[in-house]
KEBAKE-113124 format. One record per residue (C-alpha): x, y, z; residue in three letters; residue number from 1. Coordinates in Angstrom, 3 decimals. Example, Ala and Ser with C-alpha at 12.3 -4.5 7.8 and 13.67 -1.06 7.14 Angstrom:
% KEBAKE-113124
ATOM       px       py       pz type seq
ATOM   12.300   -4.500    7.800  Ala   1
ATOM   13.670   -1.060    7.140  Ser   2
//
This chain:
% KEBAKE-113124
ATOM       px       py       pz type seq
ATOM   90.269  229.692  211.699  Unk   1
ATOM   89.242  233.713  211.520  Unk   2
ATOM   88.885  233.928  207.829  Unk   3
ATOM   89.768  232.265  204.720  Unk   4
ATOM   92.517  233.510  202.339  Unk   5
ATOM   91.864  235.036  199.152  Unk   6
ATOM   92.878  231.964  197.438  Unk   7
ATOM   90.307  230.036  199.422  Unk   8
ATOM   87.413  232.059  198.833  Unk   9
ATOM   87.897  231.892  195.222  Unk  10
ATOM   87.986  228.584  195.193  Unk  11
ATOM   84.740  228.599  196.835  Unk  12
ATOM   83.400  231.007  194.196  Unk  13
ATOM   84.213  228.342  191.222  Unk  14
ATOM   83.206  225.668  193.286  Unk  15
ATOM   79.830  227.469  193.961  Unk  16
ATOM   79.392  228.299  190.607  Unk  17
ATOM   79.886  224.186  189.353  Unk  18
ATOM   77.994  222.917  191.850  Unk  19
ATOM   75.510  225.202  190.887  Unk  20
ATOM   75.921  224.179  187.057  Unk  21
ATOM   75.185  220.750  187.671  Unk  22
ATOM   71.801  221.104  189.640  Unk  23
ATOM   70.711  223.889  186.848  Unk  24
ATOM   71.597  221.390  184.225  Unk  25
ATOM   68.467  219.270  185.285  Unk  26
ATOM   66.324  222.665  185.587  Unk  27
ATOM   67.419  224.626  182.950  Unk  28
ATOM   66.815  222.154  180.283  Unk  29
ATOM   63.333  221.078  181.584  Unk  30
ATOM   62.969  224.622  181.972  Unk  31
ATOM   63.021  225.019  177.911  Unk  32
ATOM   61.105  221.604  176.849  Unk  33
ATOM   58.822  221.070  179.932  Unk  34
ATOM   55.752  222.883  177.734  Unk  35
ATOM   56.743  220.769  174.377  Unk  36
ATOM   57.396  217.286  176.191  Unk  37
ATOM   54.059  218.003  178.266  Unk  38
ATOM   52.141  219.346  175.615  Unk  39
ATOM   53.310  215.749  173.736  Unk  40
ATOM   52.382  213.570  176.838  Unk  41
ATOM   49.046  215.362  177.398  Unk  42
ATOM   48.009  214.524  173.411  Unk  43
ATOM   49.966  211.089  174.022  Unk  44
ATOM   47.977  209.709  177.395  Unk  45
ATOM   44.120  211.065  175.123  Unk  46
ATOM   45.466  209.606  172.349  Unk  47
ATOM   45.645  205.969  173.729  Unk  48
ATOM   42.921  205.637  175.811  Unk  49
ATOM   44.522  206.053  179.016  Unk  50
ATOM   44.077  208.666  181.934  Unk  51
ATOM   44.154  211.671  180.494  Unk  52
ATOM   47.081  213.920  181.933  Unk  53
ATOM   45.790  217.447  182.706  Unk  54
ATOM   48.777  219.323  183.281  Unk  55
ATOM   50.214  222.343  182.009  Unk  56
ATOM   53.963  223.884  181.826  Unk  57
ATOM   52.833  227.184  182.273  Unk  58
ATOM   50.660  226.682  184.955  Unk  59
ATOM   53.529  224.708  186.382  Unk  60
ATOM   55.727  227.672  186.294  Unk  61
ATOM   53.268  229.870  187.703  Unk  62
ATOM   52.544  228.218  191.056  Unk  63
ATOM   56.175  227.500  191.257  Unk  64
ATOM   57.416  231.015  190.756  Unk  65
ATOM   54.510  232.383  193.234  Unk  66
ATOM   55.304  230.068  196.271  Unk  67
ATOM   59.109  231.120  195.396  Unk  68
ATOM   58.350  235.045  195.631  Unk  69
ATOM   56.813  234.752  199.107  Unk  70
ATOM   59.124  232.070  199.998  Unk  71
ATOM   62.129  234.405  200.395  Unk  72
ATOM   60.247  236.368  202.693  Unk  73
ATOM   60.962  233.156  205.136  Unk  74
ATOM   64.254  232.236  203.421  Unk  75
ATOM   66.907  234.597  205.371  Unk  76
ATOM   65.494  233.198  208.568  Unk  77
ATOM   66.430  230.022  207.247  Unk  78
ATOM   69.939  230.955  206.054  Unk  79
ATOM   70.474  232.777  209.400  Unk  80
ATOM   69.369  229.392  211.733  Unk  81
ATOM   71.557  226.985  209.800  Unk  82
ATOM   73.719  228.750  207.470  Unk  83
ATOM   74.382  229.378  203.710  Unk  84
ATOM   75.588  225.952  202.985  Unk  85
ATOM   72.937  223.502  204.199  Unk  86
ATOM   70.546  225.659  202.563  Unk  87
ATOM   71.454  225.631  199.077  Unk  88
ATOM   72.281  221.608  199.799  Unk  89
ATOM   68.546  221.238  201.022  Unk  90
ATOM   66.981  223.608  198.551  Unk  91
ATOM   68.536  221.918  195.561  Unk  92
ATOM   67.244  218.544  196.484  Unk  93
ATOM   63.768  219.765  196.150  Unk  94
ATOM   65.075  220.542  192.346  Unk  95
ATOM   65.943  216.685  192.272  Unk  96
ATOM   62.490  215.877  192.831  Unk  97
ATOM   61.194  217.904  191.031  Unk  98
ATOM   63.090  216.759  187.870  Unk  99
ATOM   62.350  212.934  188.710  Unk 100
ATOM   58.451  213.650  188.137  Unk 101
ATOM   59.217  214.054  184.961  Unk 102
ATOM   59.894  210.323  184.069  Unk 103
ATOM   56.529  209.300  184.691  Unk 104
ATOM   54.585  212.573  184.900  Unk 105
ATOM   51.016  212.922  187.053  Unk 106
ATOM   49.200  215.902  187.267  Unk 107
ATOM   49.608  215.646  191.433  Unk 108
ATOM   52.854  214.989  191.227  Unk 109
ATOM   53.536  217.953  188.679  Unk 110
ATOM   51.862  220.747  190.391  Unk 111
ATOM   52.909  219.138  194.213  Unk 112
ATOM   56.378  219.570  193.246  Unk 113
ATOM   56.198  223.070  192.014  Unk 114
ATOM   55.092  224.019  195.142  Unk 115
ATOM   57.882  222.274  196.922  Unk 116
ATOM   60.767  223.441  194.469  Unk 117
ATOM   59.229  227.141  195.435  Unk 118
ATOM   59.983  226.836  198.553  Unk 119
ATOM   63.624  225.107  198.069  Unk 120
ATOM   64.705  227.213  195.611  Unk 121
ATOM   64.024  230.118  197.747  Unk 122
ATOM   66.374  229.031  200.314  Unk 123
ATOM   68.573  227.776  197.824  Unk 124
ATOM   69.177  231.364  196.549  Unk 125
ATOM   69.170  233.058  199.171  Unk 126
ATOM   71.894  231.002  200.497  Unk 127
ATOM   73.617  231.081  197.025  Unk 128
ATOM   73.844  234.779  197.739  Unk 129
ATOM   74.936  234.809  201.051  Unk 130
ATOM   77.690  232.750  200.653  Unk 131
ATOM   78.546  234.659  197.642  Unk 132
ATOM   78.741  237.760  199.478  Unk 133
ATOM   80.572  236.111  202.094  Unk 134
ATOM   83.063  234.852  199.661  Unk 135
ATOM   83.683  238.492  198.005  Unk 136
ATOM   84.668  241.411  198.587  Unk 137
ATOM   83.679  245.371  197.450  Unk 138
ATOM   86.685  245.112  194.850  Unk 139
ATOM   86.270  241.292  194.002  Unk 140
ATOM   82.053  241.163  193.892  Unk 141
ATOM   81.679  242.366  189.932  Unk 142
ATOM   84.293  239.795  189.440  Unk 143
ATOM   82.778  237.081  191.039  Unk 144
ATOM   79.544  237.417  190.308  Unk 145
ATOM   80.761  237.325  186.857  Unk 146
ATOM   82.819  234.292  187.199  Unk 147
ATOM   79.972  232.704  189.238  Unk 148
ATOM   77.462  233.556  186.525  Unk 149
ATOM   79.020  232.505  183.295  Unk 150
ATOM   80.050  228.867  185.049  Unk 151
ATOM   76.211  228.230  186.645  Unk 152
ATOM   75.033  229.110  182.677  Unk 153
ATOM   76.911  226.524  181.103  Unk 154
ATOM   74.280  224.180  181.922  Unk 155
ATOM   71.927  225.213  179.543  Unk 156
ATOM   74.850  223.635  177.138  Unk 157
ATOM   74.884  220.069  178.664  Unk 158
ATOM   71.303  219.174  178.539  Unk 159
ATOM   69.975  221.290  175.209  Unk 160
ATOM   73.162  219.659  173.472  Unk 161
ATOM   71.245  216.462  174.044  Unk 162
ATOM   68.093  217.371  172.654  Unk 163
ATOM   69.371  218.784  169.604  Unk 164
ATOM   71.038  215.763  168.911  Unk 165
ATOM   68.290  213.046  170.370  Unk 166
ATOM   65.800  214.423  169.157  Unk 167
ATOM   66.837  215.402  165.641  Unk 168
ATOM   64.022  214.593  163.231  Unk 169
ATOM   61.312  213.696  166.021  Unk 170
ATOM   58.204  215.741  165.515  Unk 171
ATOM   56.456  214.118  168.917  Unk 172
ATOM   58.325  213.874  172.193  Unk 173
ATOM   57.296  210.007  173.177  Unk 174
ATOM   58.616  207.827  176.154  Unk 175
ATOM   61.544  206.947  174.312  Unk 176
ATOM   62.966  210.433  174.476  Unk 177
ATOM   61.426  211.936  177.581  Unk 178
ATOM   62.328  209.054  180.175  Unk 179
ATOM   66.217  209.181  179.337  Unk 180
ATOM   66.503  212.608  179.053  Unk 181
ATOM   65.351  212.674  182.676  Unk 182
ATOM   66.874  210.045  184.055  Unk 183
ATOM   70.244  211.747  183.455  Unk 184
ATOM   68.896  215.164  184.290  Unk 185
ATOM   68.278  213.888  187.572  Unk 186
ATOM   71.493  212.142  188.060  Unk 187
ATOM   73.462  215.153  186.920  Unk 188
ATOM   71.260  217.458  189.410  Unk 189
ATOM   72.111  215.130  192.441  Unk 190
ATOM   75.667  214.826  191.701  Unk 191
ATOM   75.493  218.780  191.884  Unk 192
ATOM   74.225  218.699  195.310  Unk 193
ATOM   77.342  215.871  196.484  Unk 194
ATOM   79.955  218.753  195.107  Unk 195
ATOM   77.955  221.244  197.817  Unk 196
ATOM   79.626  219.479  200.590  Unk 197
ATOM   82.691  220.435  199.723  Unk 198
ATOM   82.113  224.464  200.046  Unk 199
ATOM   83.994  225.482  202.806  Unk 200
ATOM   82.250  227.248  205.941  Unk 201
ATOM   83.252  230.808  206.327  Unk 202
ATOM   82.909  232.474  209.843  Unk 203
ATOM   79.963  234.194  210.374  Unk 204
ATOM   80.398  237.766  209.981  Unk 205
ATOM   78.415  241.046  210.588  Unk 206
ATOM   80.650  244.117  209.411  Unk 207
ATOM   82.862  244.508  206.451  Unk 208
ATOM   85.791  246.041  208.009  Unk 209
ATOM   85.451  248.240  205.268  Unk 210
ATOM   84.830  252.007  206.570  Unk 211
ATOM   83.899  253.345  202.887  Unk 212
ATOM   81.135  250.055  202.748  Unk 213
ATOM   79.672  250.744  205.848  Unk 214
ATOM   79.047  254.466  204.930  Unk 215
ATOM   77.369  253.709  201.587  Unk 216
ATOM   75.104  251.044  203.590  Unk 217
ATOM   74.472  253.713  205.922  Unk 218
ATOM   73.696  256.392  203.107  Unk 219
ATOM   71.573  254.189  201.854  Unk 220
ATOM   69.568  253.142  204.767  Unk 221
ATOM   69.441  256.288  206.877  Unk 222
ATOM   66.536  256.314  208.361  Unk 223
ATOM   66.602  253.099  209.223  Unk 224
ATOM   67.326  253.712  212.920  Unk 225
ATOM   66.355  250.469  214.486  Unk 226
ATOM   67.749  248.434  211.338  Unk 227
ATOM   71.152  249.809  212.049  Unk 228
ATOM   70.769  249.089  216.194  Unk 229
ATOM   69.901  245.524  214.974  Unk 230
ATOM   73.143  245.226  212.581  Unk 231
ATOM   75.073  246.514  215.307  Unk 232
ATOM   74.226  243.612  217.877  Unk 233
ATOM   76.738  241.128  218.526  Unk 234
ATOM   75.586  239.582  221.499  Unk 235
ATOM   74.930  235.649  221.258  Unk 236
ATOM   71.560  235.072  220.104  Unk 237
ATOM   68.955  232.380  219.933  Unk 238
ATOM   67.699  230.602  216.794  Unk 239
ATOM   65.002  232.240  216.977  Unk 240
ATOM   66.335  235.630  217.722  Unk 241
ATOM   67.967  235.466  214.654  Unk 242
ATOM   65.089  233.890  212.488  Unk 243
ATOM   63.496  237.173  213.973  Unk 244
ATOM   66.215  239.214  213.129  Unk 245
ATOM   66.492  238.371  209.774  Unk 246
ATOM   62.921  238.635  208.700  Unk 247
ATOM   62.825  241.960  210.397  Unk 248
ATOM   65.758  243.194  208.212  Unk 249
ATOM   64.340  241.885  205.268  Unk 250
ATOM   60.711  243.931  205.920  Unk 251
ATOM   63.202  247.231  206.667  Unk 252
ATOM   65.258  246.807  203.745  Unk 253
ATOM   62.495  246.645  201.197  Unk 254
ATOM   61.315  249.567  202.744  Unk 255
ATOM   64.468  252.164  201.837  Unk 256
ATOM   64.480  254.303  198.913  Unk 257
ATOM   67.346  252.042  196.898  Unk 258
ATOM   65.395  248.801  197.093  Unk 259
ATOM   62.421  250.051  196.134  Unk 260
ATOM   63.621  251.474  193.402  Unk 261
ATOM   66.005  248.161  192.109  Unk 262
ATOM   62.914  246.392  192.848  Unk 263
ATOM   61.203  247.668  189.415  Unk 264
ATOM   64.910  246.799  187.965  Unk 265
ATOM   64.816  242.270  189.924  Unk 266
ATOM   60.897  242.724  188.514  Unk 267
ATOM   62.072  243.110  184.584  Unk 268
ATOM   64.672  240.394  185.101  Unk 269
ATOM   61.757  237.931  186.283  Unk 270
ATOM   59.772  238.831  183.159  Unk 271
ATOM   62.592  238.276  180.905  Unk 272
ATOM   63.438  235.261  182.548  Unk 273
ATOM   60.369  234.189  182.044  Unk 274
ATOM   60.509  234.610  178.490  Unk 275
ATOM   63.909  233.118  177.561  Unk 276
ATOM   63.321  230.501  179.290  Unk 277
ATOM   60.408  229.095  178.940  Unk 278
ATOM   57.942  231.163  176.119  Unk 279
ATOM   60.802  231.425  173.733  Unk 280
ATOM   61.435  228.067  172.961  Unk 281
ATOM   58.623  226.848  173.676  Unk 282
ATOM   57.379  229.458  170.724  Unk 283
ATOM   59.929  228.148  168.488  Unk 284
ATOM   59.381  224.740  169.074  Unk 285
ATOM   55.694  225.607  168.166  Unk 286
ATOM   56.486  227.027  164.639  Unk 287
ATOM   55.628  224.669  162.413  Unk 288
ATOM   57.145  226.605  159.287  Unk 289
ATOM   60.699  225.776  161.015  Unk 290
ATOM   59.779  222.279  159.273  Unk 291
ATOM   59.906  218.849  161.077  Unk 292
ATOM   63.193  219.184  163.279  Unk 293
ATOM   61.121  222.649  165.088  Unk 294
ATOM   61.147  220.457  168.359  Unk 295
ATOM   65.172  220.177  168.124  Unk 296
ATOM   65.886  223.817  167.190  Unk 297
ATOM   64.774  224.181  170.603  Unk 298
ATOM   67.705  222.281  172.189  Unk 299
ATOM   69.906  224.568  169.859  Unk 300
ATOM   68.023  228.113  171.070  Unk 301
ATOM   68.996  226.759  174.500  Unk 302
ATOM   72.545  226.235  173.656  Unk 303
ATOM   73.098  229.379  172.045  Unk 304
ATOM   71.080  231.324  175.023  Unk 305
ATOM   73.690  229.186  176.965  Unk 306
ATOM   76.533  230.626  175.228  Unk 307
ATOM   75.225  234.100  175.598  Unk 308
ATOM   75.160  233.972  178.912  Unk 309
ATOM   78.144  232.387  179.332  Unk 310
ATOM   80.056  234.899  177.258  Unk 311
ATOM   78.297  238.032  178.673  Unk 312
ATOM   79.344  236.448  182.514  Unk 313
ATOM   82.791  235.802  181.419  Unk 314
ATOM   83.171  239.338  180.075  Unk 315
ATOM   81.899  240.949  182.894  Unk 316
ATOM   83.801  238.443  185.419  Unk 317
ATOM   87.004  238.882  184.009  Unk 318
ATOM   86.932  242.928  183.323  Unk 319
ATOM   84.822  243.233  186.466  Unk 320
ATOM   87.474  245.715  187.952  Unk 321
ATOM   87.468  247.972  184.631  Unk 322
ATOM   83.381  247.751  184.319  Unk 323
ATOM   82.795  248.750  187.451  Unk 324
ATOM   85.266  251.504  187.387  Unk 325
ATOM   83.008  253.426  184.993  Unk 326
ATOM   80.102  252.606  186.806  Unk 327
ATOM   77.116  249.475  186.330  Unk 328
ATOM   74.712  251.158  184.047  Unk 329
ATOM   76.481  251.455  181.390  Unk 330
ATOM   76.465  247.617  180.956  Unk 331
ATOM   72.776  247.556  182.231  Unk 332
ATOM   71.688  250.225  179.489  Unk 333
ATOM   73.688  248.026  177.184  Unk 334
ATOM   71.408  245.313  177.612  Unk 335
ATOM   68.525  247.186  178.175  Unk 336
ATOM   68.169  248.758  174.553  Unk 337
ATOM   70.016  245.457  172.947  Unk 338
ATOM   66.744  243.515  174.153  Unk 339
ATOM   64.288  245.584  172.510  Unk 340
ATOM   66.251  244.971  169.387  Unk 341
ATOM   66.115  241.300  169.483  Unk 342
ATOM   62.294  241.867  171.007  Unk 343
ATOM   61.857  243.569  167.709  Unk 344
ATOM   63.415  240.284  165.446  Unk 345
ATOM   61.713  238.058  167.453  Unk 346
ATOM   58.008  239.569  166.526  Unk 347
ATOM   58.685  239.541  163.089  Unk 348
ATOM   60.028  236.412  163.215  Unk 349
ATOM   57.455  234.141  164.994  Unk 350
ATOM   53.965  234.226  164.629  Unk 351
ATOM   51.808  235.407  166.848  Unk 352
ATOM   49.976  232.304  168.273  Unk 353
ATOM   53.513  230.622  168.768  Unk 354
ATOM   53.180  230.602  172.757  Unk 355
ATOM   49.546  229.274  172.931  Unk 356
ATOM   49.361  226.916  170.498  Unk 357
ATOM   49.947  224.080  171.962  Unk 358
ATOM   49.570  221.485  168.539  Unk 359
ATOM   51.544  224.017  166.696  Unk 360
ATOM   51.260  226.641  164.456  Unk 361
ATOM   51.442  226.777  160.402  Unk 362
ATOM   50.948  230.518  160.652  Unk 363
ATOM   54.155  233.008  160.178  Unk 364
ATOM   55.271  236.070  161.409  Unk 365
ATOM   55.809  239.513  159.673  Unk 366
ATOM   58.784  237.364  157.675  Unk 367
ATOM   59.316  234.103  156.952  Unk 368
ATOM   60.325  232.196  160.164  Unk 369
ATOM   64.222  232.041  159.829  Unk 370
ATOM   65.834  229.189  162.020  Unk 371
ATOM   69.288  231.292  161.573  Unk 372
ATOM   67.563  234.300  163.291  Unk 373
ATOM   65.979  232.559  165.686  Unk 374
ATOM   69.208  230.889  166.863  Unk 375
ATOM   70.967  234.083  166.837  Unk 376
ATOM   67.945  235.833  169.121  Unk 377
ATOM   68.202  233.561  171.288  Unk 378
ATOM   72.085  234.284  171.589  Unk 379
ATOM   71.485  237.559  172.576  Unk 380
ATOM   68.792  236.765  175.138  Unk 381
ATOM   70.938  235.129  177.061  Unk 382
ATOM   73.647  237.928  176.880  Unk 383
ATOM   71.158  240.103  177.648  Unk 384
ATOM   70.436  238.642  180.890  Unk 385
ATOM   73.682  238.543  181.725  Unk 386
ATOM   73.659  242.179  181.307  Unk 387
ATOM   71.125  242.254  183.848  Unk 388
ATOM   71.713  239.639  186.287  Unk 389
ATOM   75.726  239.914  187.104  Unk 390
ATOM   75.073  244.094  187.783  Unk 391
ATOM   71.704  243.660  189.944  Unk 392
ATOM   74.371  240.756  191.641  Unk 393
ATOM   77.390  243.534  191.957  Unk 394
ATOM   75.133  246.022  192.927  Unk 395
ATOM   73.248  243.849  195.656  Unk 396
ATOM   76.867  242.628  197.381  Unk 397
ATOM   78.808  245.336  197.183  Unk 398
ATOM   75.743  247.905  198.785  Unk 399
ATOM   74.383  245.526  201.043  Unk 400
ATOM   77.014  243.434  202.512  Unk 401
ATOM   75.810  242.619  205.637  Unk 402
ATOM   72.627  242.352  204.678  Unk 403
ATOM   72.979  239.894  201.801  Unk 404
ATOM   70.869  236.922  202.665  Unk 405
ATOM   67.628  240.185  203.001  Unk 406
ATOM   68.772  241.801  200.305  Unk 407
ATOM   69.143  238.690  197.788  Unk 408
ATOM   65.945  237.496  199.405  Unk 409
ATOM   64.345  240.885  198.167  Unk 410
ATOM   65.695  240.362  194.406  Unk 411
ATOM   64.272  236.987  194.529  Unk 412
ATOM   61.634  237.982  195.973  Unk 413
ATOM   60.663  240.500  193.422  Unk 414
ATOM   61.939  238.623  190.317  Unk 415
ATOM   59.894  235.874  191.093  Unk 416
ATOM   57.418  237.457  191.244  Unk 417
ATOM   57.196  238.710  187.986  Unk 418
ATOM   58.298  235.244  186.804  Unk 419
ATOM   54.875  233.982  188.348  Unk 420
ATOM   52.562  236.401  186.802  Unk 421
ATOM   54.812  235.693  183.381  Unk 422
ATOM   54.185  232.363  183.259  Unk 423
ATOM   50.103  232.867  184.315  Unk 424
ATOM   49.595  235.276  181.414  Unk 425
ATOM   52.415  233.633  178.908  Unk 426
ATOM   49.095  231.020  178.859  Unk 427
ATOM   46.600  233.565  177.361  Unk 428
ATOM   48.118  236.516  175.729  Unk 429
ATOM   49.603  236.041  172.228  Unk 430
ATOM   53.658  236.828  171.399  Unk 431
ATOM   52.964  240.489  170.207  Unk 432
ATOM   51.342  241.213  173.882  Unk 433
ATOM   54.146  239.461  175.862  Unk 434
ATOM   56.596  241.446  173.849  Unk 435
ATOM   54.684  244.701  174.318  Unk 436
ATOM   55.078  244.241  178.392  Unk 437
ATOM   58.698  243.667  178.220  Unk 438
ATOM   59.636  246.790  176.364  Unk 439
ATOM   57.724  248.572  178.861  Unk 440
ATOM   59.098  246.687  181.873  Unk 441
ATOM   62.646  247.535  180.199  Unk 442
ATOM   62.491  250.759  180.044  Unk 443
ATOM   61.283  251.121  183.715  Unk 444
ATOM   64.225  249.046  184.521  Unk 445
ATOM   66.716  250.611  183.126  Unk 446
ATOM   65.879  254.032  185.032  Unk 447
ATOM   65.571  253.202  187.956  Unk 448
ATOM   68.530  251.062  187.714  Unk 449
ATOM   71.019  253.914  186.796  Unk 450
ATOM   68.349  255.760  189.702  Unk 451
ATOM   70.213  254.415  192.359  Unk 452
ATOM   73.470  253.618  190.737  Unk 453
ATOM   74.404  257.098  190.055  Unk 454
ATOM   73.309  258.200  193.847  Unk 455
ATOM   75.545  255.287  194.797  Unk 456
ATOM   78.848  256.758  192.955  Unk 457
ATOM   77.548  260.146  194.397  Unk 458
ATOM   77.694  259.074  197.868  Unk 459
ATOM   80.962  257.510  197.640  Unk 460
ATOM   82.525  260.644  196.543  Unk 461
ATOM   81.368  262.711  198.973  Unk 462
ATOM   82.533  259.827  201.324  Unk 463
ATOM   86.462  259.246  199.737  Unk 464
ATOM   86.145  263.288  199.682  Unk 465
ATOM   84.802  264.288  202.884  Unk 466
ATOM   86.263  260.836  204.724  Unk 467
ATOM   85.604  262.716  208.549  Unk 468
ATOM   82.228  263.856  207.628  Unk 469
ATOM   79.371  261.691  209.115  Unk 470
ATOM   77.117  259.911  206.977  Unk 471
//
């Protein structure tokens, strides 16, 4: 077989995007009550005169995130020896692991397998992108990164709908709740990686047959002589060759105007990600003036940051052809000024030792804590990202097509980054602080981000106007 229909690779788009939802159940939702169910354990195991357990969420996070930013540096050499679909199946076992720690957690055990899930969720992405890419065209990326987007989010609806119900009225997270909940998170995770195999292999492809594509990667890469030589080589090539090849392209790439530049933009999102995922709820949970059900308010932030992702993906899958006729920043401003907003609520909401405070906090915010607004902040967190995260995806396939496993590498790369340093500093520096940073990160996000989109729709005029021209 050449290629796959349409029909076929849209198929594989969905099926990407459940498989993905499955494994991201398990993470997601240890994601928002790994700092409250440790925090319990770690008060639990002093408590009763047993070994103490010295771990920490954040400090989890942070070695995880770190091992995944320099991970991708190695991950398209990965992807490129044995291809997009092995890799996410291999990567998201590591997340299996990683998840069945939890039902009997040791501080080894904790901090061994946040190194390992670095490195498999490194490949795992990068492959995830890949095959994306593979799987989409110019015209169809917006759309199915959309699609792709609001299916993978729905897992933060599976697990947190759980908590909020198990753990209605429990004040400290004991055996008895943590053990099931990751039992099945586990399960579901694995099951996730079985619906992997069956993504169907697409040939392995270096152009686009797209004249108008190949200009704008051109444009954008200019003088990137020996990049282009190396895209332009078709003759068979080692494993290693291509290992070579692809770690070479990734060092190139990162070098050109455009990526350093979106880089500031993937750097925000691992910030943000940082917070509504992890320093959010963990913050709610914390807030003691909530009353005694704080601990399941935070499965119900996660739902409804759930549902705001799923409903900003859906938006922008479905009307991907209209948004991206008037351009991507528009939607990334969008979200860029509608998360200062809900920064805004959320500092006078919370109080200001929320994130640290690891017993809890009786102290409030500028306002009376409000479980309504914290519910609806979290909504639009998870919108938010959207915002982000489906535009830095259009913008990263439909520029850099045959360079997607670099250039997805890059975003990961640079997001994780920032996730890592999040999570290290998310330890120390009260709410007020973390907010501060993520205005400021915004802001520098949002310009550069309509930076390079604008030369983007620049270039392809002068390419649909001047077709004979030269790039």
């Amino acid at each position: 077989m050449d290629s796959l229909s349409p029909k076929q690779k849209f198929v594989n788009v969905l099926l990407l995007g459940f498989s993905f939802m499955l494994v991201f159940t398990g993470f997601t939702t240890c994601g928002m009550v790994k700092e409250t169910v440790l925090d319990s354990y770690t008060n639990q195991t002093s408590g009763d005169g047993s070994s103490a357990f010295k771990g920490d969420g954040y400090t989890s996070l942070a070695i995880m995130y770190t091992v995944f930013a320099f991970a991708n540096w190695l991950a398209p050499s990965v992807v490129s020896i044995i291809g997009p679909k092995l890799s996410m199946a291999i990567g998201a076992a590591t997340y299996v692991l990683y998840l069945a720690s939890f039902i009997k957690p040791l501080t080894g055990t904790l901090y061994a397998g946040s190194v390992l899930i670095g490195f498999g969720g490194a490949i795992l992405w990068t492959g995830q992108g890949n095959f994306l890419t593979i799987n989409s065209t110019k015209e169809t990326m917006a759309r199915n990164s959309g699609l792709f987007w609001a299916i993978l989010q729905s897992s933060f609806l599976i697990g947190n709908l759980y908590v909020f119900f198990a753990w209605k009225g429990v004040e400290t997270i004991t055996d008895k709740q943590r053990i099931p909940l990751f039992i099945g998170l586990t399960a579901v995770s694995a099951i996730g990686i079985f619906c992997m195999l069956f993504l169907t292999n697409t040939p392995k492809t270096q152009t686009t047959g797209n004249d108008e594509d190949d200009k704008i990667i051109d444009a954008t890469a200019q003088t990137e002589n020996d990049d282009a030589a190396l895209l332009d080589s078709h003759a068979p090539q080692s494993k290693a060759q291509e290992a070579y090849k692809a770690l070479v392209e990734s060092f190139q790439l990162f070098k050109t105007r455009d990526m350093a530049l979106l880089s500031v933009t993937f750097f925000y999102t691992g910030l943000e990600l940082t917070f509504f995922s992890g320093v959010y709820s963990t913050s709610v949970g914390a807030t003691k003036q909530f009353g005694s059900d704080s601990d399941k308010l935070v499965g119900l932030v996660g739902i409804m940051i759930g549902i705001g992702e799923i409903v900003g993906g859906l938006i922008f899958g479905i009307f991907g052809k209209k948004t991206i006729k008037y351009g991507r920043d528009p939607i990334v401003l969008f979200g860029g000024f509608a998360h200062i907003l809900v920064f805004f609520l959320i500092f006078l909401n919370l109080p200001a030792d929320a994130p640290i405070s690891s017993a809890g906090t009786m102290d409030t915010g500028y306002i009376t804590p409000n479980s309504t607004l914290a519910i609806f902040c979290g909504f639009i967190l998870g919108f938010c990202d959207a915002c982000f995260i489906t535009q830095c995806y259009s913008i990263i396939g439909g520029t850099y097509p045959d360079q997607s496993a670099a250039a997805f590498a890059l975003f990961m790369f640079s997001q994780c980054l920032a996730a890592a340093i999040g999570f290290f500093y998310s330890s120390y520096l009260t709410l007020p602080y973390q907010l501060l940073i993520l205005v400021v990160f915004d802001f520098a996000g949002m310009i550069t981000f309509v930076v390079v989109e604008r030369g983007l729709q620049y270039r392809d005029r002068v390419a649909n106007s001047y077709p004979d021209i030269p790039s």
